[in-house]
TIRO-2110 file (N, C-alpha, C; in Angstrom, 1 decimal):
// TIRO-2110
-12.2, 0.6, 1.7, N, 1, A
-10.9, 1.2, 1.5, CA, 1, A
-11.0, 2.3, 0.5, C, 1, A
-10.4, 3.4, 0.5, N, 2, A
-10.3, 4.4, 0.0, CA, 2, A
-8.9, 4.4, -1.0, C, 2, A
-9.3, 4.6, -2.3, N, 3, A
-8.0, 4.0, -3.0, CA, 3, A
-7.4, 5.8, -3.3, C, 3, A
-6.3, 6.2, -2.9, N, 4, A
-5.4, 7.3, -3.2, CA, 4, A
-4.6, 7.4, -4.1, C, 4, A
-4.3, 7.5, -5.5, N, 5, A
-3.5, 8.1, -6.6, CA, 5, A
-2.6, 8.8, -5.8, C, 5, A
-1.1, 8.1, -5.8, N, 6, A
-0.2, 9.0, -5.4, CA, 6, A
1.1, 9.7, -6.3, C, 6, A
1.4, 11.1, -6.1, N, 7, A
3.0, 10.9, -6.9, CA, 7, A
4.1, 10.2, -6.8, C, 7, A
4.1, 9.1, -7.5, N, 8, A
5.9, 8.8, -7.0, CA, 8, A
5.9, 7.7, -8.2, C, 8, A
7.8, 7.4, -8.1, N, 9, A
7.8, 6.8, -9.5, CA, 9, A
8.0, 5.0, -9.2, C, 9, A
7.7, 4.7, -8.2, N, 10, A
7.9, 3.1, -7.2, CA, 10, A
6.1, 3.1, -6.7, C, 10, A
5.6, 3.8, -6.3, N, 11, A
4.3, 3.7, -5.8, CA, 11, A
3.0, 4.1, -6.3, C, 11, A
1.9, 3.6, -7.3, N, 12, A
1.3, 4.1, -8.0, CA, 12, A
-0.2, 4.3, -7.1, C, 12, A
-0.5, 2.8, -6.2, N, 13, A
-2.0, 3.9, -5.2, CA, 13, A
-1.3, 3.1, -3.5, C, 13, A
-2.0, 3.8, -2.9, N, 14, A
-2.4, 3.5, -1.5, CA, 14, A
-3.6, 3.6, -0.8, C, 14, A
-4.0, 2.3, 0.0, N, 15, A
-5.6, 2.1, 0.5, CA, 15, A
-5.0, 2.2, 2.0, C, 15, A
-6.2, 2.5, 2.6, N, 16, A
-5.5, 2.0, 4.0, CA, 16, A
-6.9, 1.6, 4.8, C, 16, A
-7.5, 0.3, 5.7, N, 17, A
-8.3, 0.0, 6.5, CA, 17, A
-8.1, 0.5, 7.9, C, 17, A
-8.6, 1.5, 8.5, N, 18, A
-8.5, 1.7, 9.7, CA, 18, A
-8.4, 0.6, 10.6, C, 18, A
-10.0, 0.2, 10.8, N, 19, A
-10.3, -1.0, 11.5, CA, 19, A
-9.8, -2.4, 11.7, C, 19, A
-9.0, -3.0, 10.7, N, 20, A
-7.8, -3.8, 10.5, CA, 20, A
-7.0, -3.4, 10.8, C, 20, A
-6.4, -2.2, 10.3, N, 21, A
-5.0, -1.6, 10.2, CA, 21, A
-4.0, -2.2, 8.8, C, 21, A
-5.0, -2.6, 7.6, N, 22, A
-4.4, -2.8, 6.4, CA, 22, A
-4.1, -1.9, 5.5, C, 22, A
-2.6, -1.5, 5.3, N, 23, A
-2.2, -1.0, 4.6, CA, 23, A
-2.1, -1.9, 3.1, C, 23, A
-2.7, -1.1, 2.0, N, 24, A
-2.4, -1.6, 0.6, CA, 24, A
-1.9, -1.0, -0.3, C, 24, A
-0.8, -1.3, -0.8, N, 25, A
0.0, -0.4, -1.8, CA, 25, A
0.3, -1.0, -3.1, C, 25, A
-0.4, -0.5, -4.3, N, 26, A
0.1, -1.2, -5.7, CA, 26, A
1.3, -0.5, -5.9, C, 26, A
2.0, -1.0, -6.8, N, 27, A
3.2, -0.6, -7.5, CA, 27, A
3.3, -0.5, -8.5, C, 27, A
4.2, 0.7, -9.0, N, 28, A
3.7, 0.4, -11.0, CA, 28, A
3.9, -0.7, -11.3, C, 28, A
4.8, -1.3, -10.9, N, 29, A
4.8, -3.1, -11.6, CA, 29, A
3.1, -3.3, -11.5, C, 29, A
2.3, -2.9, -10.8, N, 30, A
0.9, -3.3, -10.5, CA, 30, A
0.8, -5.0, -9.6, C, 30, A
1.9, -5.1, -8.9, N, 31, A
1.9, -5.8, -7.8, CA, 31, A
1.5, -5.1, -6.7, C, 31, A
0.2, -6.0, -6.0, N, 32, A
-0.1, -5.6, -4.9, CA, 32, A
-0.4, -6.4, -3.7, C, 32, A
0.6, -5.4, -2.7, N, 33, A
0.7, -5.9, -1.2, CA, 33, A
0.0, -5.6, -0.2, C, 33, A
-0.5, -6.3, 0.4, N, 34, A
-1.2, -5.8, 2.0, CA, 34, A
-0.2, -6.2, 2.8, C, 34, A
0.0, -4.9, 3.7, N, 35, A
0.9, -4.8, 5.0, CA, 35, A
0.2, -4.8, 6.4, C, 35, A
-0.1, -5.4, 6.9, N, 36, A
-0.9, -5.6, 8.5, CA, 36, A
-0.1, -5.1, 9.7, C, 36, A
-0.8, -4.4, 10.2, N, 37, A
-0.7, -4.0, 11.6, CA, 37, A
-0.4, -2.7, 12.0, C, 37, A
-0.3, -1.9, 10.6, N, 38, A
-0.1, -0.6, 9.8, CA, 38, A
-0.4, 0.5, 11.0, C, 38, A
0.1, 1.2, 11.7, N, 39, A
-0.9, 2.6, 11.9, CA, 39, A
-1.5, 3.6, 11.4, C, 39, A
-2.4, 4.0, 11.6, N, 40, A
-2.8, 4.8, 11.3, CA, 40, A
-2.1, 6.3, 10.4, C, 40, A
-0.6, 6.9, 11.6, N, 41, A
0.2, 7.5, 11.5, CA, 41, A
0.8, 7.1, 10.3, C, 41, A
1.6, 6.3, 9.9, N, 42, A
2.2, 5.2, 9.3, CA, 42, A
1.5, 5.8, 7.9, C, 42, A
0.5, 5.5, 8.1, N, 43, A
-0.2, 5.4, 6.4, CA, 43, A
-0.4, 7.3, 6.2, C, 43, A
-0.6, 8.0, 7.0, N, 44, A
-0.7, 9.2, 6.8, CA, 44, A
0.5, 10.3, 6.4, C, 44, A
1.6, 9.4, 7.0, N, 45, A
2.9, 9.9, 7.1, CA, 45, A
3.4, 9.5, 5.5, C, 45, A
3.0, 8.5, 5.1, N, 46, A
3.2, 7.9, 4.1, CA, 46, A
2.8, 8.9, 2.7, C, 46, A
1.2, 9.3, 2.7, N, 47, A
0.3, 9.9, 1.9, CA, 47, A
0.9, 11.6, 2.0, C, 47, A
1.8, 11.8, 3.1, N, 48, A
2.4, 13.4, 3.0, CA, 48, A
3.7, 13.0, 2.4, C, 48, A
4.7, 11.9, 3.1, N, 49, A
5.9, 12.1, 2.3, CA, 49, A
6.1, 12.7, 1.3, C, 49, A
6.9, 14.1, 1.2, N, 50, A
7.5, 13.7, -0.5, CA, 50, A
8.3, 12.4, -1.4, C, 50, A
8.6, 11.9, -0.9, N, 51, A
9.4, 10.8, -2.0, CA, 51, A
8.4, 9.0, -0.7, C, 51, A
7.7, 9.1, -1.5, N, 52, A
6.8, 7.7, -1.2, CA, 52, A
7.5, 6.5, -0.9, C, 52, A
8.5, 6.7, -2.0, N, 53, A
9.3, 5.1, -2.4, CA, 53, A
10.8, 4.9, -0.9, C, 53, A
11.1, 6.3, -0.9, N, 54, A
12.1, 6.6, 0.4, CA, 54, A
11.3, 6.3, 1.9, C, 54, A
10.3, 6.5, 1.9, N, 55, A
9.1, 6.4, 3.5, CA, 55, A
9.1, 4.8, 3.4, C, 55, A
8.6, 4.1, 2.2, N, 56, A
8.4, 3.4, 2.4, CA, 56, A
9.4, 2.1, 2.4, C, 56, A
10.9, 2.3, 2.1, N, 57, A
11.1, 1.9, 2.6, CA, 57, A
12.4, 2.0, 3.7, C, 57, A
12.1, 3.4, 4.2, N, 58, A
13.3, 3.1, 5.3, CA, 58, A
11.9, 3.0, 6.7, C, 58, A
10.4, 3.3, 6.6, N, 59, A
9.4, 2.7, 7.8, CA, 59, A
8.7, 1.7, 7.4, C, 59, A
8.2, 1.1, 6.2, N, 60, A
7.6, 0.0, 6.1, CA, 60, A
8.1, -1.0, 6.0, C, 60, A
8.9, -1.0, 4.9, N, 61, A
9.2, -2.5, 4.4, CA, 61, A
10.2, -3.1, 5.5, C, 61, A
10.0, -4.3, 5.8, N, 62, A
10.9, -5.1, 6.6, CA, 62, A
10.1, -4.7, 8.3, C, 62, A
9.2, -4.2, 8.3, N, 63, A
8.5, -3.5, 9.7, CA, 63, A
7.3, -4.1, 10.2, C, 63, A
6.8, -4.9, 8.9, N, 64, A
5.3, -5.5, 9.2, CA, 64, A
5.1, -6.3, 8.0, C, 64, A
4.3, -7.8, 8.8, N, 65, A
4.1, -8.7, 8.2, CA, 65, A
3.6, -8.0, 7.1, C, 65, A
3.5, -9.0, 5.9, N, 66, A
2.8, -8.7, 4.4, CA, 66, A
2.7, -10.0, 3.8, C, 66, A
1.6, -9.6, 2.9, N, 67, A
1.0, -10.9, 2.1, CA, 67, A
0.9, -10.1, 0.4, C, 67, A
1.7, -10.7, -0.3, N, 68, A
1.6, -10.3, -1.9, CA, 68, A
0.1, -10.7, -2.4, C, 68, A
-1.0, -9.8, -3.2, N, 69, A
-2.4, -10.3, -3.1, CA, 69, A
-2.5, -10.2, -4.7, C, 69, A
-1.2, -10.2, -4.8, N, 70, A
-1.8, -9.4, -6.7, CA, 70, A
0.3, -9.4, -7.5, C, 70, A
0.2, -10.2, -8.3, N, 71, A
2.1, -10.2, -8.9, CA, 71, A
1.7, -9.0, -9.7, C, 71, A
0.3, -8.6, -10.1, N, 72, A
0.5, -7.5, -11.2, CA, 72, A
-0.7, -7.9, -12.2, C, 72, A
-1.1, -6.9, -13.0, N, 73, A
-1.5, -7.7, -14.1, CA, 73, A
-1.4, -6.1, -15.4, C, 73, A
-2.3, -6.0, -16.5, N, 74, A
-2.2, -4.3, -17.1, CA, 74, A
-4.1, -3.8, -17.0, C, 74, A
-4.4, -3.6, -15.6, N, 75, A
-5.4, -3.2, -15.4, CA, 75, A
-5.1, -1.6, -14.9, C, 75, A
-3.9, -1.5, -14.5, N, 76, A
-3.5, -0.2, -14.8, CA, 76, A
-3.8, 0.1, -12.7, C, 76, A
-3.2, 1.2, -12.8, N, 77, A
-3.5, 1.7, -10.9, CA, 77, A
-4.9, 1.8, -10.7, C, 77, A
-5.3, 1.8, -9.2, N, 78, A
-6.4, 2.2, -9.0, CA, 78, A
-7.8, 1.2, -9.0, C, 78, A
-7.1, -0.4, -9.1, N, 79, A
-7.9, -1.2, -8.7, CA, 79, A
-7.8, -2.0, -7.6, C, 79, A
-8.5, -2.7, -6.5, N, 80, A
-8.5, -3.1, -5.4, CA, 80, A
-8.2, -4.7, -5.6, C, 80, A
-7.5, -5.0, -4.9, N, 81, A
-7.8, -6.8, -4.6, CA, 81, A
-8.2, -6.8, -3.3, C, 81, A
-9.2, -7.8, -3.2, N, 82, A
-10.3, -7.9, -1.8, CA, 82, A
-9.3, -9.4, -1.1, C, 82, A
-9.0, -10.3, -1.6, N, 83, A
-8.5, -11.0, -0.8, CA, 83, A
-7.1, -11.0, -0.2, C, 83, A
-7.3, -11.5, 1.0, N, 84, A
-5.8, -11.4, 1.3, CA, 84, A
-6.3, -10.6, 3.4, C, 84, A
-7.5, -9.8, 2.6, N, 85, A
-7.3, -8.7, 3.9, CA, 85, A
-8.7, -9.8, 5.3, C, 85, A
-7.4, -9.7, 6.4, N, 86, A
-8.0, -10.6, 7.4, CA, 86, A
-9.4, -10.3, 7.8, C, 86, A
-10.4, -11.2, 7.7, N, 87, A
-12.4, -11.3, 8.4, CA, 87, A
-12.1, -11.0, 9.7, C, 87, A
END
């Protein structure tokens, strides 16, 4: 997964797995979610929005299952949690 630093003041990175279709997004809270079943588009549409926190939630949230993999901790943006994402 390719971890993306993004601008916004609700969304601090986004990963995305092609081959799953796992979308992963920390938050500055530094809670992090995996969203399954993601497309491709979805996540790209996402990484152009201007306002991140508006995309995400009038197309993601409430659109595709999710599993919370992380409540947060102060490791700061920009680190991965590996579990959670389906073998």
């Amino acid at each position: 997964m390719r971890i993306n630093t993004v601008a916004s003041t609700t969304i601090a990175t986004v990963a995305y797995d092609e081959a799953s279709e796992v979308l992963q997004l920390e938050f500055r809270n530094h809670a992090v979610y995996h969203y399954f079943g993601v497309p491709v588009e979805a996540y790209l549409a996402l990484l152009g929005a201007p306002s991140k926190g508006s995309y995400f939630n009038r197309v993601i949230r409430g659109a595709f299952r999710y599993r919370r993999v992380s409540q947060g901790d102060q490791r700061g943006p920009g680190w991965v949690v590996a579990a959670g994402i389906p073998q």
